[in-house]
N, C-alpha and C positions, 0 to 999 in steps of 0.2 A: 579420546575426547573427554572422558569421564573424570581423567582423575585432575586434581590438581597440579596447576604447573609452577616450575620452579620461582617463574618470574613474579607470585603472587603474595599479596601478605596474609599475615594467618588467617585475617577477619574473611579475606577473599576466600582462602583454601575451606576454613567452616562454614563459608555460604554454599561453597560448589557442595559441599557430602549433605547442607540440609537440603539445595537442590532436590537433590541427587534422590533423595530419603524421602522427600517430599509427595514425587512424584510417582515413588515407585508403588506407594499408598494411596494416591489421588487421580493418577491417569483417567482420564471420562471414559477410556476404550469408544468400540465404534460407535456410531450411532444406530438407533433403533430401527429396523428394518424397513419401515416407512417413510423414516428421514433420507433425504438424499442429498448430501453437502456437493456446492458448485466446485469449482476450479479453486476459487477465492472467494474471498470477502465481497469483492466487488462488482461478484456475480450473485450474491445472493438475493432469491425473492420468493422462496417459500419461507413463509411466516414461523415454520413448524423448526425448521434448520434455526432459523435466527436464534428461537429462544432455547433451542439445546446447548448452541454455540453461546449463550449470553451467559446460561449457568456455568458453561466450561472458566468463562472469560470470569466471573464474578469468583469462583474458585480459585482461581492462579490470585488474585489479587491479594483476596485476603489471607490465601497461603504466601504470601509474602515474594510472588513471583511477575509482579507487576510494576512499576513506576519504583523499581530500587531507587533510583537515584536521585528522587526527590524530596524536597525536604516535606518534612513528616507533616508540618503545619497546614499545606496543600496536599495533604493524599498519599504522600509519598512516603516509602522507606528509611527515608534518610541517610543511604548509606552510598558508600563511593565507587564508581567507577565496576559494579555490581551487576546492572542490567544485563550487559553482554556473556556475563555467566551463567544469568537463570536462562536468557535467548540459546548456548550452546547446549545445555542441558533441556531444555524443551524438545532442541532440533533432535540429538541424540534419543529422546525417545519417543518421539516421533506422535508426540500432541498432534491434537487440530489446530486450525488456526484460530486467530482472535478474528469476532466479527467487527471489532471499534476499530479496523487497522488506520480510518483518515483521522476518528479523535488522538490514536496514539503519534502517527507518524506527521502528523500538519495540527492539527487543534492544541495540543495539550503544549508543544514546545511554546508556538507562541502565543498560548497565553498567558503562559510561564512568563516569559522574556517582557512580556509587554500589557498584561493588563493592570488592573486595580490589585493590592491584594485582598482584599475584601472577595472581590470576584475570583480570583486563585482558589479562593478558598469554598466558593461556593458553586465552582465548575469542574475542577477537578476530580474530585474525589467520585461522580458518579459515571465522570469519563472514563474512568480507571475499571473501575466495577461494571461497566457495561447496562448500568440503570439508563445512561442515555448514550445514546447513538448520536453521530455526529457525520453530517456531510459536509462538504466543500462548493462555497460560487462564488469563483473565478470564471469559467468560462461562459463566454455570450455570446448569441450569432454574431456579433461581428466584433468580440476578441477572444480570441483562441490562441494564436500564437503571438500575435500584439495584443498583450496581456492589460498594456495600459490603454488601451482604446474602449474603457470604461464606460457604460451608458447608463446601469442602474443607477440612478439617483436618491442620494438622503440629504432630504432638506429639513435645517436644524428647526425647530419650534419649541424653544422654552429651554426647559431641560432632557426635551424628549428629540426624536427624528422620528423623519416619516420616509418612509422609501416605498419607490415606486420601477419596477425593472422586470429583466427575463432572464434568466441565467441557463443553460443550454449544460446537455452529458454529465449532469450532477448524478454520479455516483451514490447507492443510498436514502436518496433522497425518501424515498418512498416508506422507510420506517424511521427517517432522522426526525429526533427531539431536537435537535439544534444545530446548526447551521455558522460557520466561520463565512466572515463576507465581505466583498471590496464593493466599495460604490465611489459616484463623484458626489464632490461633495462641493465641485470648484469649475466651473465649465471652461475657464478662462486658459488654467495649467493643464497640461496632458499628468506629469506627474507628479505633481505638488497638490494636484485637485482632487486626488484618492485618498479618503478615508477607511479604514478595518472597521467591522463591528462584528458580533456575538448577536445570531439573530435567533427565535423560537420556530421552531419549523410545527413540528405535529400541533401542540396544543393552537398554532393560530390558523390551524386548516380550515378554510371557509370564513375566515376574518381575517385577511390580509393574507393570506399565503393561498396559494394555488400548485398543486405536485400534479405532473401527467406523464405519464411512462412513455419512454421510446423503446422498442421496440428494434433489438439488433439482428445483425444478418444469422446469429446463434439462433434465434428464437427467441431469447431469453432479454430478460426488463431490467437489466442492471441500471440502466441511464434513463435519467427523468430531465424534465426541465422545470423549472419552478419561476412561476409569477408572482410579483410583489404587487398589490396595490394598495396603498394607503397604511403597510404597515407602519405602526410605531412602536416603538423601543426607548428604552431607556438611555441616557448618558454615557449612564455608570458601565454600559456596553461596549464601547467605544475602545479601542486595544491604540494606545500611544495618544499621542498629537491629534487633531483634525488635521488632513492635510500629511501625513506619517504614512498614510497607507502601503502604498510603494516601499517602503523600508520596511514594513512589518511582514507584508509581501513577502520578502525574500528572506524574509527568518521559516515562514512556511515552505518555500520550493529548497532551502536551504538543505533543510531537514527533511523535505519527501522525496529529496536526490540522493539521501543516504548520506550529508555531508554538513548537518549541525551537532551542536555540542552535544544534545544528549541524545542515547539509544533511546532506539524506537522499541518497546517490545513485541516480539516476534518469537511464534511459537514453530512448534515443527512442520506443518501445514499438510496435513494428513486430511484429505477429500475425498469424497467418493470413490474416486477414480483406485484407490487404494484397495476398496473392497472387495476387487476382484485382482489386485496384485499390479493393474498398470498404475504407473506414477510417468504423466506426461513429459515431465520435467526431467526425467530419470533417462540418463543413456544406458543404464543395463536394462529397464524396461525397453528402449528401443531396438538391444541388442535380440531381448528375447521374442519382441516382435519381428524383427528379419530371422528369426531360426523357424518363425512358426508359417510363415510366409510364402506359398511352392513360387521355385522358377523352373518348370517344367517337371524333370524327377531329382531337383535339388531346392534348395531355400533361398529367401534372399539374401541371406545369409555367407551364401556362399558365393555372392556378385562377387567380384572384384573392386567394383566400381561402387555399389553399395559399404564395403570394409570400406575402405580410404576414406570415403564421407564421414563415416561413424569415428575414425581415427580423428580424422582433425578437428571434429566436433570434443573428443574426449582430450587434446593438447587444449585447446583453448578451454576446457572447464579447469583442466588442471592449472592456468597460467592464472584463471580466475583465482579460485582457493590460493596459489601461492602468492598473488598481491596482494591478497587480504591479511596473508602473514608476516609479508613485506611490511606494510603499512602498519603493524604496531610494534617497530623498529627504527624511532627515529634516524638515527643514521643511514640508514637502508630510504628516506623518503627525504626527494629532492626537492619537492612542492608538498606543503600539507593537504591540498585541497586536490590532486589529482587522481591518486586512487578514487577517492570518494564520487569523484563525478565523472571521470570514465564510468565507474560500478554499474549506473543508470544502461549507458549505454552495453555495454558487454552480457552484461544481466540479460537483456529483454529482447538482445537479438540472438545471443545463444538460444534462447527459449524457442523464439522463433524460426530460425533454422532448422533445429531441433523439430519440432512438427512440421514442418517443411518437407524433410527427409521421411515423415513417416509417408506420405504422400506416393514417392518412389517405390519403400518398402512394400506397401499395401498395394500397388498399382491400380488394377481397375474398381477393384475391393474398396479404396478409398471412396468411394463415390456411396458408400453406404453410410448413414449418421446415427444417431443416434436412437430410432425406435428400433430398427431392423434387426433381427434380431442374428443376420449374417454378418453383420457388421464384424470388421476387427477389433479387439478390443475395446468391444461397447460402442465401437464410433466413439470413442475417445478423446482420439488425435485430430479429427475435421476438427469438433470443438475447438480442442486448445489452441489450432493454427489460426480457426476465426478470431480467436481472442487474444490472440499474440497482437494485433497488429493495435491491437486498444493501449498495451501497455506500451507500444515503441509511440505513440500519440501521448499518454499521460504524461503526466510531470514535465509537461514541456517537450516538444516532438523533439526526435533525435538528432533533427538536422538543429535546430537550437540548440541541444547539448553541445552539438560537437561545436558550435559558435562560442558555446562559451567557452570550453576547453581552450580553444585557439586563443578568445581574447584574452581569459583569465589566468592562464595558467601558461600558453606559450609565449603569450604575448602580443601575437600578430594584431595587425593593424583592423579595424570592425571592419565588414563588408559593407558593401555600398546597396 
C-alpha cells in the first residue's frame, strides 16, 4: 500500500513518499492513559478526547495531509486528485481519526460548491484545522426520512433571518461552533420552499440556540437535539438561491454517501478499542475472539457453524476492497455512481453483522458490557453492535439507499 503506483504522476508519486515521511515523524501514537477515544467521531463526548483528537486533526492540516484538493485561496492544498493518497497512507499507519468527520464529509463540499467566496474563505480554513467543529440539522421529529417535511423556519427580515425550529439526533452538537442547516423558507412548496444556511451553534448558546443531549441505549451522548428561537443570522449565510435548499441538500448526502466530487479526509481510525489489540471492525480481531472463546473443552473457534459465518463475512470484505478497485477503472465501471452508493450500504451492514456474530462467539458472556471487568474484550462488541444500527439509520436509512439504487442507478420505476 505504501509504495507508489504505476498509474500515478510524479507530483502524485512525491506526495505519497512526503506522506509517507511525514508521518512517520508526526504520528500522535496513543493517547494518554486517561483519555479514552469512542468508536468514532460520533460518539465522542469526553471533552479531554476531543481536544487530543483537535491537535492530532490541526497537525495533519498543516502538515499538508488535509483538504489536498482544494484550492489554496479556501484552505486548501491546491493540488489534484491527492486526498485519497494522504487517506491510504493515514490508513496504512494506522492514525486516529479526525474529530471534524460532518465538517469534512457534509460541511466543507458544500460550501465549496455553493456559498459566497468570501465566505469559502472565511469557513474553511478553520474547518480544516479543527479550530471549529461543525454539526449537521437535517433531522426533525417529523422529518427523518422524508427529509423535505421541513418545519424549522427562517423568516427573511432585512438583510438578516430569523429562525425558529427543533432539529432531533444532531451528531456533535454538543461541542459544535457551527452548524450547516435546512429550514422552510416557503410554507406553500414542499421543495422549492427549502432554504441552506451556515448557522453559529456554541457562541449563540443561551441567545438563540438551545443543545440538550439524548441519551443512547450505549450510555453514551453522542445525539443532542437543538432548539432555535428567534436566532438571527446573516444573509451572506445563506449557501445558493432562497428557495435552493433541496439541491444544495443533496450535494451534502451526495458526499456523506461516499459519492461527491471531492474526498473526504479520512484517517486510519485507531480508538480505544485498539489499546488493548480489539479492532471491532477487524475480522482477525473476531477471529481471535472465537480462539479465545471455550465451547466446552474446545473454542468457538472450532464451531463449524461459527467458521462459515466468519468465512462469508471475510468474501464479502474482500468483494468490498475489490469494488473499490474496480471503480478506479473506468472501463471496469458501468454506472459511475453505483459503487459509490452501494458503499453506504455494504460498509455498515458488514459492520453490523460483524458484531452481530460476536454475540454467538461470546454466547452468554455477551451479556457482559462494558464496566465488568469479565467481559470479553472490554465489552467491546455489545458496544459496537448498539451502534451499528445508528450508522445503517445515518446518511439516510438503508431501505432509502437501496430506493435510490433501484431508481438511480437500475432504473426501476419509484415505489408507491
Amino acid at each position: 500500500m505504501s509504495e507508489a503506483r504505476a498509474s500515478e504522476s510524479s507530483e502524485q508519486a512525491e506526495f505519497r513518499a512526503y506522506c509517507r515521511e511525514w508521518l512517520e515523524k508526526n504520528h500522535p501514537g496513543r493517547p494518554p492513559a486517561h483519555i479514552k477515544l469512542p468508536l468514532g467521531a460520533l460518539e465522542l463526548s469526553d471533552p479531554d478526547a476531543l481536544e487530543w483528537l483537535r491537535a492530532w486533526q490541526k497537525s495533519a492540516y498543516e502538515g499538508g495531509l488535509i483538504a489536498c484538493d482544494y484550492p489554496k485561496e479556501y484552505g486548501g492544498g491546491g493540488r489534484e486528485n491527492c486526498q485519497a493518497i494522504a487517506n491510504q497512507e493515514m490508513q496504512r499507519a494506522k492514525t486516529p481519526f479526525f474529530p471534524n468527520n460532518i465538517g469534512f464529509g457534509m460541511a466543507a463540499p458544500t460550501i465549496f460548491f455553493h456559498a459566497r467566496d468570501e465566505v469559502k474563505a472565511e469557513l474553511l480554513p478553520p474547518l480544516f484545522s479543527a479550530d471549529e467543529i461543525w454539526c449537521q440539522g437535517f433531522s426533525e421529529p417529523g422529518a427523518g426520512s422524508d427529509l423535505a417535511n421541513q418545519q424549522t423556519f427562517a423568516e427573511r427580515d432585512g438583510d438578516n433571518w430569523v429562525i425558529n425550529g427543533h432539529k432531533v439526533w444532531t451528531s456533535l452538537a454538543h461541542f459544535a461552533d457551527r452548524m450547516i442547516l435546512l429550514c422552510r423558507t416557503d410554507k406553500s412548496d414542499k421543495y422549492n420552499g427549502i432554504s441552506y444556511f451556515v448557522v453559529p451553534i456554541k457562541s449563540a448558546l443561551g441567545n438563540g440556540v438551545t443543545v440538550r443531549p439524548l441519551i443512547k441505549m450505549t450510555g453514551e451522548t453522542g445525539f443532542n437535539e437543538v432548539l432555535f428561537d428567534n436566532l438571527v443570522i446573516s444573509d451572506k449565510y445563506r449557501l445558493d438561491e432562497v428557495g435552493a435548499g433541496w439541491k444544495v441538500a443533496m450535494t451534502t448526502l451526495t458526499h456523506e454517501r461516499g459519492a461527491g466530487q471531492l474526498v473526504t479526509p479520512s484517517a486510519g481510525g485507531m480508538a480505544a478499542e485498539e489499546k488493548s489489540g480489539v479492532r471491532t471492525s477487524s475480522i482477525d480481531s473476531l477471529i481471535e475472539l472465537a480462539k479465545l472463546q471455550p465451547r466446552g473443552d474446545k473454542t468457538a473457534a472450532d464451531d463449524p457453524m461459527i467458521r462459515d459465518e466468519i468465512m462469508k463475512l471475510m468474501i464479502r470484505e474482500a468483494g468490498i476492497t475489490q469494488n473499490g478497485r474496480r471503480a478506479k477503472v473506468q472501463a471496469l465501471t458501468d454506472h459511475p455512481m453505483r459503487i459509490p452508493l452501494q458503499g453506504k450500504l455494504s460498509r455498515t451492514e458488514i459492520h453490523q453483522d460483524m458484531t452481530q456474530l460476536s454475540y454467538n462467539i461470546e454466547g452468554m458472556a455477551s451479556t457482559l458490557y462494558l464496566p465488568d471487568e469479565n467481559a470479553p474484550a472490554s465489552g467491546k462488541y455489545p458496544l459496537a453492535y448498539m451502534n451499528s444500527f445508528g450508522m445503517t439509520i445515518a446518511a439516510g436509512t438503508n431501505e432509502i439507499q437501496r430506493n435510490i439504487l433501484g431508481e438511480r442507478v437500475l432504473g426501476l420505476p419509484k415505489t408507491k
